[in-house]
C-alpha positions in Angstrom: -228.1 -128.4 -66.2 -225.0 -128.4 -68.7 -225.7 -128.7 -71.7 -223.3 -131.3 -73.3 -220.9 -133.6 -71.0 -217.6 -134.7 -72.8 -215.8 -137.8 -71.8 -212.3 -137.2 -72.8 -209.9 -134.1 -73.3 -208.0 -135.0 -76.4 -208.0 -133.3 -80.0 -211.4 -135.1 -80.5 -213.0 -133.9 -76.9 -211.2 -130.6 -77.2 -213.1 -130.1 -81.1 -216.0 -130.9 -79.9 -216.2 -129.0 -77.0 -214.8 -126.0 -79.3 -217.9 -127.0 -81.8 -220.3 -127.0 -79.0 -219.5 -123.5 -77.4 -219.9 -121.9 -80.9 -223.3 -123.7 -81.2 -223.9 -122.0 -77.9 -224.3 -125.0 -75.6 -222.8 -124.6 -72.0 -219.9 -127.7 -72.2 -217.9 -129.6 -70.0 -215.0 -131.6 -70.8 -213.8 -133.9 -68.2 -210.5 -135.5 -68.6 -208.2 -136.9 -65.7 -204.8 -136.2 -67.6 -203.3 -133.1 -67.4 -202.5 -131.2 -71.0 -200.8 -131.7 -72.9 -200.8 -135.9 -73.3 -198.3 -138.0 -75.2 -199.3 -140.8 -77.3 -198.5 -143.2 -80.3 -199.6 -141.1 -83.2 -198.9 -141.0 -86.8 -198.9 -137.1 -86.0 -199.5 -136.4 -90.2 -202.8 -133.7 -90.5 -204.4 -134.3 -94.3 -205.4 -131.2 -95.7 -208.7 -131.5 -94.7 -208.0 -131.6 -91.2 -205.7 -128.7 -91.7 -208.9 -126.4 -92.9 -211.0 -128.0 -89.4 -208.3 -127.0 -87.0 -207.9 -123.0 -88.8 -212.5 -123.0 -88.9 -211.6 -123.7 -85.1 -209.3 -120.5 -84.2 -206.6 -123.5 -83.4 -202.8 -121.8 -83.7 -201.1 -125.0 -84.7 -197.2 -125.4 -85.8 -195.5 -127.8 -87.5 -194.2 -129.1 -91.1 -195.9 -128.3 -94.3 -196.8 -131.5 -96.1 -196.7 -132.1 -99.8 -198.6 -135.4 -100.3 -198.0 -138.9 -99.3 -195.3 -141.4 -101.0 -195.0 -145.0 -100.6 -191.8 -146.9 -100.6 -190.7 -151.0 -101.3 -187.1 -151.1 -102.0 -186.5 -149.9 -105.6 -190.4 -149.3 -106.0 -192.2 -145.8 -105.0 -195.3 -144.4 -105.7 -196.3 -140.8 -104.7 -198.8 -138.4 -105.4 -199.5 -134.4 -104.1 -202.5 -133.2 -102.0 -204.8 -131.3 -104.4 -206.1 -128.0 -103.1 -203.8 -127.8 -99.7 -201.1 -128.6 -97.8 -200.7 -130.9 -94.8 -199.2 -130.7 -91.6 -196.8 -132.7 -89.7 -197.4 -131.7 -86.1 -196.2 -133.2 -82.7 -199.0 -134.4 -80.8 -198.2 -132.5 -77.5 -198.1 -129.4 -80.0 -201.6 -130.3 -81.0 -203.1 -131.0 -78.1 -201.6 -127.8 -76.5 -203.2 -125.7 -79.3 -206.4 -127.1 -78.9 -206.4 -126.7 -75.2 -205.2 -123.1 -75.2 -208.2 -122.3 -78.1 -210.5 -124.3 -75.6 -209.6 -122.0 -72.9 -210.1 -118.8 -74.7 -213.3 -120.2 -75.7 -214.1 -120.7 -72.2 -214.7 -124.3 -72.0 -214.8 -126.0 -68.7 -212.6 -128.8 -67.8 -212.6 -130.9 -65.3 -210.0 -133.1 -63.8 -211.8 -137.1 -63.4 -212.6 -139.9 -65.2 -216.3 -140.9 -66.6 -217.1 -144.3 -65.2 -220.7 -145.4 -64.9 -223.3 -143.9 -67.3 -226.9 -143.3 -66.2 -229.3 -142.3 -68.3 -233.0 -141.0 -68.5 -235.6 -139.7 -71.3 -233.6 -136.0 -71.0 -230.7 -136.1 -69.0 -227.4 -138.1 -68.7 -225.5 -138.7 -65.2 -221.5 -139.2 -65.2 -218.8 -138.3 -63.1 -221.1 -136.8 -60.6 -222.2 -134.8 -62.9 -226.0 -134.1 -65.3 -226.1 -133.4 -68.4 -228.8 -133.3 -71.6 -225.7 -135.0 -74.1 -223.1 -136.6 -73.2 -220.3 -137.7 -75.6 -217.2 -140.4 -75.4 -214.4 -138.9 -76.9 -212.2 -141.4 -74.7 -209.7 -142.6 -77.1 -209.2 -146.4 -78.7 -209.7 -148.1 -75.6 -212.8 -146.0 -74.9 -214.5 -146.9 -71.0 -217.5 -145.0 -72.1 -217.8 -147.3 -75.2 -217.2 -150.9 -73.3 -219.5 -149.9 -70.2 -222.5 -149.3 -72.5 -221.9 -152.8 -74.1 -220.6 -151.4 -78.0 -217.5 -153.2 -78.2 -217.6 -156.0 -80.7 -215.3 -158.9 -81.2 -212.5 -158.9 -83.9 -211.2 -162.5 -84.8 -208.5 -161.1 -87.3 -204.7 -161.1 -86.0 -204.0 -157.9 -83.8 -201.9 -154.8 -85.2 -199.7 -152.7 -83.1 -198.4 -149.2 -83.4 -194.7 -147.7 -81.9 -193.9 -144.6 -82.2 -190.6 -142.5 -81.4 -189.2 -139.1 -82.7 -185.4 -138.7 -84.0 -183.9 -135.3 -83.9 -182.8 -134.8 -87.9 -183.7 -132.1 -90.3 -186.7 -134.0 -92.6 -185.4 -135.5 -96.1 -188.6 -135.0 -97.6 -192.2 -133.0 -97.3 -194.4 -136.1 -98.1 -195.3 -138.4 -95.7 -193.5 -141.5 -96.3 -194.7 -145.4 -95.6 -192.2 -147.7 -96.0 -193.5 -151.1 -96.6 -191.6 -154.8 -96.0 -192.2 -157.9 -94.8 -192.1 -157.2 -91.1 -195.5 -154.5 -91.4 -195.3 -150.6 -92.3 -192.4 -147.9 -90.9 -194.9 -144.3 -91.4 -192.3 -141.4 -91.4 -193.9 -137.8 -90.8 -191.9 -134.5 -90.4 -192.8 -132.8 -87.6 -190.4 -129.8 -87.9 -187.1 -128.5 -89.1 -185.0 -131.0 -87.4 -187.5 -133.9 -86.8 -189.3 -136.4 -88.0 -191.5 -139.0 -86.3 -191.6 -142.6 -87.1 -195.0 -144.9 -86.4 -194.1 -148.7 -87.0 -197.2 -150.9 -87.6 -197.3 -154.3 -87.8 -198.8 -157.6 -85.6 -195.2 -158.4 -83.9 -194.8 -157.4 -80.7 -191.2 -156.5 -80.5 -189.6 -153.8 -79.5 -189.0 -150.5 -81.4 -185.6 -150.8 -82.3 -186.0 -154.6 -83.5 -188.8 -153.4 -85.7 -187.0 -151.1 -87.5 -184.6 -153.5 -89.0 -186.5 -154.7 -90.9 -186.4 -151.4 -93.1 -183.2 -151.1 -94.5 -184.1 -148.2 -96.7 -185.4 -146.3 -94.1 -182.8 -147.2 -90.7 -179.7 -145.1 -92.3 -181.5 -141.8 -92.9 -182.6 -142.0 -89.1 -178.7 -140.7 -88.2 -180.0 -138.3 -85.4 -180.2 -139.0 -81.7 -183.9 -140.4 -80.6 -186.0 -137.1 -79.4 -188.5 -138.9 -77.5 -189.4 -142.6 -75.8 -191.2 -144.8 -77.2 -195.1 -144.9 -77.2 -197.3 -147.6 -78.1 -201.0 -147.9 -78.9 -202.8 -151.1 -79.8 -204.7 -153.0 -80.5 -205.4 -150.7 -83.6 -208.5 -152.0 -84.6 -212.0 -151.9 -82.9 -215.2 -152.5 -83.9 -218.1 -150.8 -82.3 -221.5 -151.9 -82.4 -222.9 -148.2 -83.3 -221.7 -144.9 -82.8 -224.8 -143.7 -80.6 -226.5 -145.0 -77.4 -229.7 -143.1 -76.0 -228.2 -140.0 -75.5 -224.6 -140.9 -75.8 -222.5 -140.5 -78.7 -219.5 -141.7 -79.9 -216.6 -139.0 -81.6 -213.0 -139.8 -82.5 -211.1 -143.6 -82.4 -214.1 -144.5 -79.9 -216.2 -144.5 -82.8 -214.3 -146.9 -84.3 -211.2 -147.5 -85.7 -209.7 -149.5 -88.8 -205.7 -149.0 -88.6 -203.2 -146.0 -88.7 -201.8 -146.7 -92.5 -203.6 -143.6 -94.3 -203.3 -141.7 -91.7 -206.7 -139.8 -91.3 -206.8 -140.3 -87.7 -207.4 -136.7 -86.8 -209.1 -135.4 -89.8 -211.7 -138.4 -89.0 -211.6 -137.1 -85.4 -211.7 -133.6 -85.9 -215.0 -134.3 -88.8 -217.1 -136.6 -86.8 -216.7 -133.4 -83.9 -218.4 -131.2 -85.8 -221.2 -133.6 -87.3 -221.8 -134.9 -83.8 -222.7 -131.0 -82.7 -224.3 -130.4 -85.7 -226.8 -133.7 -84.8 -227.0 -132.4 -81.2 -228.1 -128.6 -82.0 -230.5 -129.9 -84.5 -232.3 -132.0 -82.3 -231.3 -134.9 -84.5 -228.8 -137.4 -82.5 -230.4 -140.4 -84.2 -228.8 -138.5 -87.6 -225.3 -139.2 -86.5 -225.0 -142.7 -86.9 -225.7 -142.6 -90.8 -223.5 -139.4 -91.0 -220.4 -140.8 -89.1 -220.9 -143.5 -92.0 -220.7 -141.3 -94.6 -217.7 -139.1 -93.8 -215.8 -142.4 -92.6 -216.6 -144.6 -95.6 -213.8 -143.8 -97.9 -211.1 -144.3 -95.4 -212.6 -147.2 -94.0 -212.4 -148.7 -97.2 -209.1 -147.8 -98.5 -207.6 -148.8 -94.9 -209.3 -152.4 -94.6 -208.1 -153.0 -98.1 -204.7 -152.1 -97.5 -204.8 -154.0 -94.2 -206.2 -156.8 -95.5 -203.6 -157.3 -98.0 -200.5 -156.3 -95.8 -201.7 -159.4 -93.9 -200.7 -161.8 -96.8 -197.3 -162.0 -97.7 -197.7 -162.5 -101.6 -200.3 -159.4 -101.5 -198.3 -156.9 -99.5 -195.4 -157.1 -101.6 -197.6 -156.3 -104.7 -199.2 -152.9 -103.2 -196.2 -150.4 -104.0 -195.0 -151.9 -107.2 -198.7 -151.7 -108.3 -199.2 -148.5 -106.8 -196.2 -147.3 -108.9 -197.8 -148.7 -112.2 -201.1 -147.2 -111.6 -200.0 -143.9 -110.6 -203.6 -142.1 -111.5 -204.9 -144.9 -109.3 -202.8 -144.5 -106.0 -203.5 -140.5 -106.8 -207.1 -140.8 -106.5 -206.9 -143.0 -103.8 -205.0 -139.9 -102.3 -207.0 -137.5 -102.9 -210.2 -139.5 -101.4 -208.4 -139.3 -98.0 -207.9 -135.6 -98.3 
């Protein structure tokens, strides 16, 4: 009987699977997409996440990054990572490295979709398939999460992400939110000559449309588009709890706040490894409250800064502030790390 049975063959499926093998459990990933997938992605890797993909083996290319800087017309605030660098990394480029160290690692994966969930006191069935774990590692929109009944209603307005690359050489090595009126432009360089732009807001409009409303930021996007459009959305999600019998929860089906501080695959790549570590000890109950832990500081950080990019009057205050206080938005910067 396998071992462990993962839903989902992204960076989050992919790092667990990659946790799981060194722990010694026989793993299978299924995944009905072939490698490696596009999608909307801020594509910026904190330093933290930086250090999970290197304990991994993972080969992974990109931009060095600096620290992050935020930008309102005359207004910026910025501050350095502390003890590393980030990376700016395609997501295709990610994926790919993940999947090649899955490989050497001699994971199995398996081309289908996990549908219905069975369980019993010791095993779980999926996908024609039995297992002793199983864990959902199925993205936002997670069908693992929604068919065991963990989806909870959110009354707040829906946000949206676009993304798109353009081919020109990077102006800066921070990662660089532009804030205005119409929701947040989140500019990450992704290699010599690109940089990829996430535009977040509730209107649902197309790219292009969005990004007037960032004068600052349109002129210094000169080059020629370098890849379509992708979209993800709504952004945030609210689970119920991250565990259910024998199924647990890794990645953005755990849960997701918004894309603005960009720890979306450090979060992914941390709740991997403390899922294993719950699941070799005997101890999935444990990962609930752990999950908690490592996700508080960005939850916190993001809902405020959601919250207030919501009002108007509030959202024009956040970089001018951020700019006065600079110890301030430094430590908030170096929580995310």
């Amino acid at each position: 009987m396998i071992d462990l049975l993962i839903a989902g063959g992204g960076p989050a499926g992919l790092a667990t699977a990659l946790h799981a093998a060194r722990a010694g459990m026989e793993t299978v990933v299924v995944e009905p997409r072939g490698t490696p997938v596009d999608k909307a992605c801020g594509e910026g890797i904190m330093p933290g996440g930086v250090r999970a993909l290197t304990d991994l083996g993972a080969e992974v290319t990109g931009h060095p990054l600096r620290g992050v800087r935020y930008l309102d017309g005359a207004h910026r605030a910025q501050a350095s990572f502390r003890g590393g660098t980030g990376l700016g990394v395609r997501r295709t480029v990610l994926h790919a490295a993940l999947s090649r160290r899955a490989a050497e690692a001699g994971v199995t994966i398996l081309p289908g979709r996990v549908g219905e969930v069975r369980q019993s006191a010791d095993r779980v069935y999926a996908a024609g398939l039995r297992a002793r774990w199983l864990v959902a590692a199925d993205g936002l929109h997670s069908p693992v999460r929604r068919a065991l009944g963990l989806d909870l209603p959110d009354p707040r307005p829906r946000r949206y992400g676009l993304r798109r690359h353009y081919r020109v050489a990077p102006w800066s090595d921070f990662i660089e939110v532009y804030w205005s009126r119409c929701g947040e432009a989140y500019v990450t360089p992704v290699g010599e000559e690109s940089v990829g732009v996430a535009v977040l807001g509730t209107a649902r409009r197309g790219f292009d449309d969005l990004l007037l409303g960032f004068p600052h930021l349109a002129p210094l996007l000169a080059g020629p588009p370098d890849s379509a459009v992708r979209g993800a959305g709504p952004l945030r999600q609210r689970v119920a709890r991250r565990t259910a019998g024998r199924v647990l929860l890794v990645g953005d089906a755990a849960g997701y706040v918004d894309a603005l501080t960009g720890e979306g695959i450090a979060l992914a790549l941390a709740s991997a490894a403390a899922a294993v570590r719950c699941l070799a000890a005997g101890r999935p109950e444990a990962y609930e409250s752990r999950w908690r832990r490592l996700s508080r500081r960005h939850r916190l950080l993001t809902e405020v800064l959601v919250r207030a990019s919501g009002h108007p009057a509030a959202a024009r205050r956040i970089v001018p502030t951020a700019a006065r206080l600079p110890a301030v938005f430094a430590a908030a910067v170096h929580a995310l790390q």
